[in-house]
DRENNUMI-194722 format. One line per field, with one value per residue (C-alpha): y, z, x. Coordinates in steps of 0.05 Angstrom, whole numbers, plus 5000, padded with zeros to 4 digits. Example, Ala and Ser with C-alpha at 12.3 -4.5 7.8 and 13.67 -1.06 7.14 Angstrom:
BEGIN
north: [4910; 4979]
up: [5156; 5143]
east: [5246; 5273]
END
This chain:
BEGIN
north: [2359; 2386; 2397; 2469; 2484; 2536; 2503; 2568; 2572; 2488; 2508; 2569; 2521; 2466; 2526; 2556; 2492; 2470; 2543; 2535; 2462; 2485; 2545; 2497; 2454; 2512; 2542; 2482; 2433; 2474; 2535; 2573; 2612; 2645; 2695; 2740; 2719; 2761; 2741; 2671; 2701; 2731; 2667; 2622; 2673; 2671; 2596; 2592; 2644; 2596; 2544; 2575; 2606; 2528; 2479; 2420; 2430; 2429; 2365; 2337; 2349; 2416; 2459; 2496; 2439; 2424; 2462; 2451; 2416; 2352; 2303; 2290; 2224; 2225; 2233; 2187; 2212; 2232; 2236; 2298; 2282; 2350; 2378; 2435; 2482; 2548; 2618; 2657; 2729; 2799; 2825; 2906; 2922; 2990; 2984; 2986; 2910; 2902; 2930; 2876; 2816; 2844; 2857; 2781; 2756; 2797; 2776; 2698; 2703; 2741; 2794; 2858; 2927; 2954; 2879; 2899; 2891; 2828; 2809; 2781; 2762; 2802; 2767; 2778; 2734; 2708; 2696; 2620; 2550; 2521; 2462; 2415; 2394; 2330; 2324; 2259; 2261; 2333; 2303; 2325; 2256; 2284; 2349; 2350; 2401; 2415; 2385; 2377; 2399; 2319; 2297; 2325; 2306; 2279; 2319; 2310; 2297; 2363; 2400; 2367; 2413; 2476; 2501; 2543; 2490; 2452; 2367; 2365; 2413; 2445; 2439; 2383; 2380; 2327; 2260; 2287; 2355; 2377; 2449; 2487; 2537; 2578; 2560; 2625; 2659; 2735; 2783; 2782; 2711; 2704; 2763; 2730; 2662; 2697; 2740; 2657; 2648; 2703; 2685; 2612; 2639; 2596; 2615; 2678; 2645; 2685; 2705; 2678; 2643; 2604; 2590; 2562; 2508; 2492; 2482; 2439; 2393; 2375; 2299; 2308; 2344; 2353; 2415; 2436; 2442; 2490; 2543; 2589; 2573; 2599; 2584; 2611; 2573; 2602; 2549; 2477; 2413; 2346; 2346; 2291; 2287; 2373; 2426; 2467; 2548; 2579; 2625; 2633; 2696; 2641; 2587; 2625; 2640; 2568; 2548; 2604; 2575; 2504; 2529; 2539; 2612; 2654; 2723; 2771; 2815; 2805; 2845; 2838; 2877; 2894; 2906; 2932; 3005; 2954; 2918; 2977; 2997; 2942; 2936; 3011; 3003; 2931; 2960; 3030; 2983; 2924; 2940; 2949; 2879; 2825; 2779; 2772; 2786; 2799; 2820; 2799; 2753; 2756; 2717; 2707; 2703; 2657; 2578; 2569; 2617; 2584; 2519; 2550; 2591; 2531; 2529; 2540; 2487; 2486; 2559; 2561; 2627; 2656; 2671; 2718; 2741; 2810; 2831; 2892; 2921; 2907; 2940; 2996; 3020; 3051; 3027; 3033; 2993; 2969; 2933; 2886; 2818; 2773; 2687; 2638; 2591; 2519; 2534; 2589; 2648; 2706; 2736; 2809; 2809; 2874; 2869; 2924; 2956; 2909; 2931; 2913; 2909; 2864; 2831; 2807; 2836; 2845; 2849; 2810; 2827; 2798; 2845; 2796; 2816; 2880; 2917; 2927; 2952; 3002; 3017; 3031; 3071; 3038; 3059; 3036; 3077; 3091; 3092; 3045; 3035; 2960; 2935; 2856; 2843; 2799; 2792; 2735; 2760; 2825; 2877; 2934; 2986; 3042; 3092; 3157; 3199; 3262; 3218; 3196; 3212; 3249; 3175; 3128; 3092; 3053; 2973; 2930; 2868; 2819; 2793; 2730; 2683; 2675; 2609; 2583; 2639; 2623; 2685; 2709; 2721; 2761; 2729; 2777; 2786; 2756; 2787; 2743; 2733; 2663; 2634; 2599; 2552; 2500; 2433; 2461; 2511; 2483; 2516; 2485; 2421; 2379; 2405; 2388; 2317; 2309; 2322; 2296; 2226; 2240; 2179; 2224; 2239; 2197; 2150; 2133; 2096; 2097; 2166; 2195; 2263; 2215; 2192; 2262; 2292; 2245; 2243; 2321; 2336; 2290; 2330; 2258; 2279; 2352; 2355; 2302; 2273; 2251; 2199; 2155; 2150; 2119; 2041; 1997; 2003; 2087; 2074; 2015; 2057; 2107; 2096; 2062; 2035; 1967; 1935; 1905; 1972; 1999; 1956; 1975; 2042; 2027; 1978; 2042; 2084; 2045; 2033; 2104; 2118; 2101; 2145; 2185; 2253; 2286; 2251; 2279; 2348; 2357; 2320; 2376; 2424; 2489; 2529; 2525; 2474; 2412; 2350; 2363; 2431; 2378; 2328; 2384; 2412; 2337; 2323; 2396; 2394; 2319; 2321; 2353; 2386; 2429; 2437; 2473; 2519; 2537; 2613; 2656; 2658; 2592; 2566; 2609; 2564; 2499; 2491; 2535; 2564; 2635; 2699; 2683; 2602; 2619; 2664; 2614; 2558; 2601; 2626; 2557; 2515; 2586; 2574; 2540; 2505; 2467; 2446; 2415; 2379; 2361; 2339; 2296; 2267; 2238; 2212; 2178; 2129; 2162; 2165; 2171; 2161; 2220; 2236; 2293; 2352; 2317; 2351; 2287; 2320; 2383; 2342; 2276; 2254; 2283; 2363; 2416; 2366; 2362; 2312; 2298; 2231; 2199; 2134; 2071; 2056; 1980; 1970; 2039; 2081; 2149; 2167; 2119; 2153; 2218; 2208; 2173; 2232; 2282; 2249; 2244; 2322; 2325; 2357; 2328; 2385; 2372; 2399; 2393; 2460; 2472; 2477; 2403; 2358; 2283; 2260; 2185; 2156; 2084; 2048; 2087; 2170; 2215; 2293; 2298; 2251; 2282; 2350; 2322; 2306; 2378; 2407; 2358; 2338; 2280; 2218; 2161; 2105; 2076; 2032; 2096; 2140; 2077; 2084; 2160; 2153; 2096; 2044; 1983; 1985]
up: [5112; 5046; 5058; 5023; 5067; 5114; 5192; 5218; 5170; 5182; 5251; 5243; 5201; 5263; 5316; 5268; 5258; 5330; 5352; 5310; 5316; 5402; 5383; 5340; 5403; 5443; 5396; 5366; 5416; 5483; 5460; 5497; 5452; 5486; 5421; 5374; 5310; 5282; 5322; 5297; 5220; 5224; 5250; 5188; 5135; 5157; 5152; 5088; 5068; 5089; 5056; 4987; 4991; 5010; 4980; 5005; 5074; 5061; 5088; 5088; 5164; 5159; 5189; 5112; 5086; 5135; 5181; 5257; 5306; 5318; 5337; 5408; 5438; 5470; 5397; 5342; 5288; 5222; 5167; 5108; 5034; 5021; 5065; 5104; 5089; 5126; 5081; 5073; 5122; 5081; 5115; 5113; 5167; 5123; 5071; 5020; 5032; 4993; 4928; 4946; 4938; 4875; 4844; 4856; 4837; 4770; 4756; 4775; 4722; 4663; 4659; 4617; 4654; 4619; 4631; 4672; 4755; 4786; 4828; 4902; 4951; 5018; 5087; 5152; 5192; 5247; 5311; 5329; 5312; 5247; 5235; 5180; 5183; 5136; 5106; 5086; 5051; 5086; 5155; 5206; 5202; 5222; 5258; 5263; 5272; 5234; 5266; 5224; 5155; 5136; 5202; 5247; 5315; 5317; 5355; 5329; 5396; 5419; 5366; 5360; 5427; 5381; 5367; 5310; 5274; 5237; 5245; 5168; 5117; 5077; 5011; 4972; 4993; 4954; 4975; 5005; 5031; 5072; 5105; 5130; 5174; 5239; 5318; 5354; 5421; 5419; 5465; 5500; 5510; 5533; 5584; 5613; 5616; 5659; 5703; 5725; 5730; 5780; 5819; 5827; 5855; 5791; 5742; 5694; 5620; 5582; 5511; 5466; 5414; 5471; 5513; 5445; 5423; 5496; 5489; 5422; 5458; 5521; 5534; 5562; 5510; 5571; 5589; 5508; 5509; 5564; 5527; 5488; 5416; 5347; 5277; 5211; 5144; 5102; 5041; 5027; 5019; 4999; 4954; 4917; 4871; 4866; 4818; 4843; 4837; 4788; 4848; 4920; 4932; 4903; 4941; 5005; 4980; 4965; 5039; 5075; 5031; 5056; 5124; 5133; 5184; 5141; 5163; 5126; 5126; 5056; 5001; 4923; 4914; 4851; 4841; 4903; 4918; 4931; 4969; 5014; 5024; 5061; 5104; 5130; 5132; 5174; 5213; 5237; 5261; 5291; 5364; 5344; 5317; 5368; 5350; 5355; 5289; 5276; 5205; 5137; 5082; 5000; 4952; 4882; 4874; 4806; 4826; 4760; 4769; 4840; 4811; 4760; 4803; 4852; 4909; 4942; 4990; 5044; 5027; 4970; 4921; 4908; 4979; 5034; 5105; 5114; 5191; 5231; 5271; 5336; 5396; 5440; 5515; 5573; 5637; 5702; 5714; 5788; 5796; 5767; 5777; 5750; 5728; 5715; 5658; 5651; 5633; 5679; 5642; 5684; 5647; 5665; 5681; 5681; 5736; 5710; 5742; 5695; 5632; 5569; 5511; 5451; 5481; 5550; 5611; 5616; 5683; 5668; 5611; 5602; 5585; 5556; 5583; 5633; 5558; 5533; 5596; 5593; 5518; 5519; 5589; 5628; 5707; 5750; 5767; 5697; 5652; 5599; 5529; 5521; 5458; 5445; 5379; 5337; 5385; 5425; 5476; 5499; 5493; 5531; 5469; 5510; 5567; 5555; 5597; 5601; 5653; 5693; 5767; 5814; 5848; 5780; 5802; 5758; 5763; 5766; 5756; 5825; 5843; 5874; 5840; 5873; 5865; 5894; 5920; 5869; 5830; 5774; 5710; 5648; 5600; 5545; 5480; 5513; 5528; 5582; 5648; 5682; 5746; 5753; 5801; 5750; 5794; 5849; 5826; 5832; 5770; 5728; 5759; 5710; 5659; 5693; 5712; 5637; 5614; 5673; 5645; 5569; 5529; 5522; 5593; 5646; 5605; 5649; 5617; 5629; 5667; 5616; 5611; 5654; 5706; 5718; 5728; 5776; 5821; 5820; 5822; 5881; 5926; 5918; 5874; 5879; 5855; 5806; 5867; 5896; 5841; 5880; 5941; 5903; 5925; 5890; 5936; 5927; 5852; 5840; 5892; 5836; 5776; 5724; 5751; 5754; 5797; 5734; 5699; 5772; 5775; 5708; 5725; 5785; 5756; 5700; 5756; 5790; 5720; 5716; 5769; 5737; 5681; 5648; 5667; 5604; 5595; 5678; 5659; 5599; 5650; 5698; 5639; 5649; 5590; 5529; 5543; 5497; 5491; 5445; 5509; 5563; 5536; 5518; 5591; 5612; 5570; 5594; 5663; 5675; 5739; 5771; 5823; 5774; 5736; 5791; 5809; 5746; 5734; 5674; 5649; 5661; 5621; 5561; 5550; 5536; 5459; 5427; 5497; 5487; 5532; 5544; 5551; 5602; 5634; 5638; 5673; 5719; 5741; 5749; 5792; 5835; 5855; 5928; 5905; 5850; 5880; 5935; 5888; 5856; 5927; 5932; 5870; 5893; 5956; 5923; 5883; 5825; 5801; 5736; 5722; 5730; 5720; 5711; 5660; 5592; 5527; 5498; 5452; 5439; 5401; 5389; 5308; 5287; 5327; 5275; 5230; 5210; 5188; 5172; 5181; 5129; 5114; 5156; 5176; 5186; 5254; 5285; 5306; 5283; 5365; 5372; 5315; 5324; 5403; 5376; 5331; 5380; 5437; 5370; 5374; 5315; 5302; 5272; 5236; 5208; 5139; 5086; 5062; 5034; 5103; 5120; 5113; 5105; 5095; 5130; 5094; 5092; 5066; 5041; 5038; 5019; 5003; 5043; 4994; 4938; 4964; 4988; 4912; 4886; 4931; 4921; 4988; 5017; 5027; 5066; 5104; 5171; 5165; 5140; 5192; 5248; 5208; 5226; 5293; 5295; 5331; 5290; 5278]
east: [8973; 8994; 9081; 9067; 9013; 9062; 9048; 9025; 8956; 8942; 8948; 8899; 8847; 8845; 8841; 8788; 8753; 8752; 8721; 8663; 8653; 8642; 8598; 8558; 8550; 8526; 8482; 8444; 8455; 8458; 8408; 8473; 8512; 8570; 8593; 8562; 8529; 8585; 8640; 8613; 8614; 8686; 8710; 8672; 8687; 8768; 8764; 8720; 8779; 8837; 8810; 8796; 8869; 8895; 8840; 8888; 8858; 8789; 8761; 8692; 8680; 8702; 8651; 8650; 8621; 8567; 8513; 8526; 8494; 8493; 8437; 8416; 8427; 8361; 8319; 8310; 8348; 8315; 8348; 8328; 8324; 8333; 8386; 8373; 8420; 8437; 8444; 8503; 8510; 8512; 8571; 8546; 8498; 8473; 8426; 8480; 8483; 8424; 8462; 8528; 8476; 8436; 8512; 8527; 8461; 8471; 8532; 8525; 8464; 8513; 8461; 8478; 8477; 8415; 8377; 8310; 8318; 8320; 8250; 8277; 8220; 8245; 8219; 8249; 8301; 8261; 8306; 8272; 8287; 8289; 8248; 8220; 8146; 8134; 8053; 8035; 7974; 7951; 7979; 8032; 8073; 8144; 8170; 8244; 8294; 8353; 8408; 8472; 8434; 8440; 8410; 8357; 8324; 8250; 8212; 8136; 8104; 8133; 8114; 8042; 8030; 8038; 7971; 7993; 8022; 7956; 7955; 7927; 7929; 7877; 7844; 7878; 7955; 8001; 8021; 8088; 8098; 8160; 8144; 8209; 8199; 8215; 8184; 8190; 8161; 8117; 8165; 8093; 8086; 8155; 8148; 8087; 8127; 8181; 8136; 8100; 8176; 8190; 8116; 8140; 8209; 8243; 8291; 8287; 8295; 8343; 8318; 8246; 8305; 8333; 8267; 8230; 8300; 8298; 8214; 8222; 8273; 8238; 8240; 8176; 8117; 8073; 8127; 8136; 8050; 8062; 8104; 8074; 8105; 8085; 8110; 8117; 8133; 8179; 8199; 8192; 8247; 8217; 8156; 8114; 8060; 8060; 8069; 8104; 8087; 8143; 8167; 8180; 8114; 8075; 8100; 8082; 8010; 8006; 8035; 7988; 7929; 7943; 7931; 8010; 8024; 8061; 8082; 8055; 8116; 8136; 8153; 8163; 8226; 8244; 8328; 8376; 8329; 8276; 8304; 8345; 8274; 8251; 8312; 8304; 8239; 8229; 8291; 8253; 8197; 8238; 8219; 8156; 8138; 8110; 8173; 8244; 8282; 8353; 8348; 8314; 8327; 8327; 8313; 8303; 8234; 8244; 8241; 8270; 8324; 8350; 8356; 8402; 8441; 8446; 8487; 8560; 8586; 8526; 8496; 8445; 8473; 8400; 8389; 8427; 8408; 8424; 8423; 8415; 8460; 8469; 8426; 8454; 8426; 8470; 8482; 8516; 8587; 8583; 8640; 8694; 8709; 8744; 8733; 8783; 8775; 8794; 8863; 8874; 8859; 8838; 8780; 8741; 8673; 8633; 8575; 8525; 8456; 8407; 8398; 8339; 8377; 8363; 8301; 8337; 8355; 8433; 8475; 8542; 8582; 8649; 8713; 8765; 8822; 8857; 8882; 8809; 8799; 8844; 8834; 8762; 8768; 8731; 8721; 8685; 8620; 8622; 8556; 8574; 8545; 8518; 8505; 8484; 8527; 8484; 8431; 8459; 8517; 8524; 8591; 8610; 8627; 8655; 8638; 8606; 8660; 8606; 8577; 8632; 8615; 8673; 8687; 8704; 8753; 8802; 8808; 8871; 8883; 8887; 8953; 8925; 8882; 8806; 8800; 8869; 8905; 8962; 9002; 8964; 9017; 9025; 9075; 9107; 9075; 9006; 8940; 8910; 8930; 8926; 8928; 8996; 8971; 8959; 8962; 8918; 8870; 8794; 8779; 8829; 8825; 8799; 8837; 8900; 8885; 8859; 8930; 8969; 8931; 8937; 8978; 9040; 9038; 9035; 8989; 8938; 8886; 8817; 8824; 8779; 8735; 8680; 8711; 8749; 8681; 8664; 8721; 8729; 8652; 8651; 8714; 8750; 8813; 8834; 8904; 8945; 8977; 8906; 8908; 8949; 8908; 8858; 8838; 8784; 8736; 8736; 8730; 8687; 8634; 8632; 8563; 8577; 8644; 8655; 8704; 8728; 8737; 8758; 8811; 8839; 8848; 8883; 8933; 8942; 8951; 9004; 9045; 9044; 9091; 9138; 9158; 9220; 9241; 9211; 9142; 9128; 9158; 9102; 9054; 9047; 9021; 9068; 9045; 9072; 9117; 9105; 9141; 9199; 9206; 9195; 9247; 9302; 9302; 9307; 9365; 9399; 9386; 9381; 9345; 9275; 9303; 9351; 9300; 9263; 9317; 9331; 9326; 9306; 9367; 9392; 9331; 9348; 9404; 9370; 9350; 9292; 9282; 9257; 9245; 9174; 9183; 9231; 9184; 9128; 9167; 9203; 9138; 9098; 9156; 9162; 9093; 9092; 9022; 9054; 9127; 9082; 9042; 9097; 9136; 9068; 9076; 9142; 9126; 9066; 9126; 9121; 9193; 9241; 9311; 9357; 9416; 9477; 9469; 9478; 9507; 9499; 9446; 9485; 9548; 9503; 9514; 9451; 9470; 9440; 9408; 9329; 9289; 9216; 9185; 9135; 9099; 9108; 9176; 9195; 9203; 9200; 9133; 9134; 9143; 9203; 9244; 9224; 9257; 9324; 9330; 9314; 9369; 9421; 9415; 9364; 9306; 9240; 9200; 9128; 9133; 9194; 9221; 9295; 9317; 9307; 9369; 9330; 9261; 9268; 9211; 9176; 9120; 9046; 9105; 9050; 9062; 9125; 9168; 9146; 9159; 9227; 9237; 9219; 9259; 9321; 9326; 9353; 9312; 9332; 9295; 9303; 9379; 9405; 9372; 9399; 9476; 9468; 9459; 9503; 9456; 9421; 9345]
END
């Protein structure tokens, strides 16, 4: 991390960056998305935005430099020689999009005001599945799906079920033809497929985008032949031995002519009124067409003209989807209940009469929070307005208040969590509520375990994301404290659990109990307490139990305690749930030393100074000198600015020392950091 980088926007960029990489994994790997196309494109376009503002934090796996989705386990991996590359999203839902992209195409190309209009080839933006069909010799040899752009999933004996998709090719193809294209389902095929659904008493499939990935990926192409799947071609990647037409309206007569579906809605556009056109028009007959489609696509027509206008990071610059906006339909609000997520956050769920909106039948909508609630209005017994933003989830947009019946009734919040009973909280300054039953609520369970485990917590190892599925999926472990009541025999009866590997983790299990007083404080996962929190109200208070019965305001005297920290611990060890978990804990031998309030921090050597650590130091870990700073009364910070007193720096300093340098700070190394404290290496 670049020193100049402030923390707040590299935190941003990682929280960015790990929000997209999961909504990559549900879209392309799940068939599940669980936000908006443009929720998905405000997140992207802030991080594409961070990172142009601060190109020090652009790094090869961000997802800015790559197209998500990664590979299946259960497919042979195939690898594309051209990359298949995802297009950029026209942010304006009106026609007057269409004039943004001809503006950029114009002036990426230098073309004078009075040169004649540009010629785009305008197709629609078919809501299926990418994939890439490779010809050898006229032959389907290959079908593969995108994957991560670079690497894609083999999937020819599914797609060798397709009808519409020809084994050879007509008239005299080259040696080496890569199709790409678009699988997709009719809105009539994929009512029929639900209405055999509903006869056989199974379950409804959700959408025709979803039902065709899931289709494509069966491990079994017996199940893939049953689904009724079509495809159009819409461009090409590798070729050999081929001339290829000079632009893309030729290149699709050329595909169709090989035998290659291509959709016949396509248009020649000639400059941005051309191209306006065909979005109002394809828009005004969107329901209309036997296909999903969330919008259309342009491109330059001219071959020769892509190559020279080339291409951005992973988005090609000749090309740009420009989508519709979203669908709208009313319906009734029933009722409102409420889910709580892995962490505990209490989130809204509208349950509404069902609802045909955007090709799928809607009856749960979720409400984020109790302040959108109240901001849009919302009552229950309203009729509601439901729109499914970017075709994929839907919203509730507002309530239509001339049809608010005599008996709405208002909603509020629960007091008691469903799932545990616990309180359910509201910190200051935050919009989500959350269960404060943290070490016993079922649906926060394996998050809390996770942590209770993690290396900087009670470091249990091989207590990994596996094994806590197992034990809580199987009723064995239900709070931390369950851990130790684990034997051999309960483990090593688990799959794919050796006694070897069982014995491990109970040998890590025992060496956890014992611990220090700050490593089990961040171990029980009160929120927002981390481990510089956890080990400053271990050094103030010195023991658990004063810890506990430590008030509000007594809490707002340890070090960087706030108003809302104060709040959030208060409220976890007030909840019965957790001090009995916690009283479990203790009687299960898990122990740490203790002691009387210490100020020893407060007038240590080090009180009021801070330091940043870089590079290797000689015979300290970056942990071990960070915590002798930290119990000298000194604070470590992550960045150098002109408010740090010492950079303690060793071998490989990066950034930091040469900030430290610009900013004439202090740098010392590890004997001069020990002299400080007054303690030898």
């Amino acid at each position: 991390m670049n020193a100049a980088v402030p923390a707040a926007v590299s935190r941003r960029v990682a929280a960015l960056r790990s929000e997209i990489r999961e909504h990559d994994r549900r879209y392309y790997n799940e068939d599940a998305p669980t936000i908006s196309d443009a929720e998905y494109d405000a997140l992207f376009r802030e991080l594409v935005a961070l990172e142009a503002e601060h190109p020090e934090l652009r790094t090869p796996d961000s997802p800015t430099q790559r197209v998500g989705g990664a590979r299946a386990a259960e497919f042979a991996p195939v690898r594309h020689r051209v990359p298949m590359l995802s297009i950029r999203t026209e942010t304006d839902t009106t026609a007057a999009g269409a004039a943004e992209f001809d503006a950029r195409i114009r002036r990426e190309l230098k073309l004078a005001s009075d040169a004649p209009p540009m010629v785009y080839m305008a197709e629609l933006k078919f809501d299926g599945v990418a994939m890439s069909l490779r010809y050898e010799n006229g032959a389907l040899a290959v079908a593969a799906t995108r994957g991560d752009g670079e690497t894609g999933e083999d999937v020819t004996a599914n797609v060798r079920t397709i009808p519409a998709i020809p084994q050879r090719l007509r008239g005299k193809p080259p040696p080496v033809l890569e199709v790409r294209g678009e699988i997709y389902m009719t809105r009539a095929d994929f009512a029929a497929l639900n209405a055999r659904q509903q006869a056989a008493g199974q379950k409804l499939y959700v959408n025709p985008r979803n039902t065709a990935a899931g289709a494509v990926r069966q491990l079994d192409p017996a199940v893939t032949a049953q689904r009724p799947l079509q495809f159009f071609a819409y461009g090409i990647g590798e070729v050999e031995g081929w001339q290829q037409p000079p632009t893309q309206s030729a290149l699709l007569d050329a595909l169709a002519a090989f035998g290659l579906p291509v959709s016949a809605e396509r248009k020649l556009a000639k400059g941005a009124s051309d191209l306006a056109k065909f979005y109002e028009r394809v828009q005004a007959r969107r329901a209309d067409l036997p296909f999903e489609i969330d919008g259309v696509v342009y491109k330059v027509d001219s071959l020769e003209l892509q190559r020279e206008l080339g291409f951005r990071t992973r988005e090609p610059r000749w090309a740009v989807a420009h989508k519709f906006p979203p669908e709208e339909m009313p319906a009734k609000l029933l009722a409102i209940d409420i889910q709580v997520g892995r962490t505990g956050a209490i989130t809204p769920v509208a349950r509404l009469e069902p609802v045909f909106v955007g090709g799928t039948t809607v009856t749960n909508v979720t409400l984020h929070n109790e302040d959108e609630i109240r901001r849009r209005d919302l009552r229950i017994g309203d009729t509601v307005v439901v729109r499914r933003a970017g075709d994929v989830i839907p919203q509730v947009v507002r309530a239509i208040p001339e049809k608010r019946p005599p008996d709405a009734r208002e909603w509020r919040m629960p007091k008691r969590c469903p799932e545990c009973g616990s309180t359910i909280v509201r910190l200051p300054d935050e919009a989500i509520a959350r269960c404060s039953g943290g070490l016993v609520c079922p649906a926060q369970r394996k998050q809390a375990l996770l942590h209770f485990a993690s290396r900087r917590a009670l470091d249990i190892e091989g207590l990994g994301d596996k094994l806590v599925d197992q034990l809580v999926d199987g009723g064995i472990v239900h709070t931390p404290a369950d851990l130790y009541k684990l034997g051999l025999a309960k483990l090593a009866a688990l799959e794919r659990m050796a006694d070897k590997s069982a014995g491990n983790v109970v040998a890590a299990i025992e060496k956890s109990k014992r611990t220090t007083l700050s490593r089990f404080i961040y171990a029980l996962g009160v929120r927002h307490v981390g481990e510089a929190t956890a080990r400053d109200l271990a050094l103030h208070f010195g023991s658990l139990d004063a810890v506990i019965a430590a008030d509000e305001a007594a809490l707002l005297h340890v070090r960087d305690v706030g108003p809302v920290l104060a709040v959030s611990i208060a409220r976890f060890f007030a909840e019965p749930h957790n001090r009995e978990v916690i009283a479990q804990l203790r009687a299960a031998g898990v122990h740490f030393p203790e002691g009387p309030p210490s100020a020893a921090a407060a007038a240590g050597p080090l009180a009021g100074l801070t330091f940043v650590l870089t590079g290797t130091l000689p015979t300290l870990s970056r942990d071990d000198a960070k915590a002798r700073i930290e119990s000298a009364g000194g604070k470590v910070a992550g960045s150098v600015s002109k408010k740090t007193n010492s950079v303690v720096a060793g071998d490989d300093a990066g950034s930091k020392l040469a900030k430290a340098k610009e900013l004439g700070v202090a740098v010392i190394g590890e004997e001069a950091l020990s002299e400080l404290i007054g303690q030898a290496p």
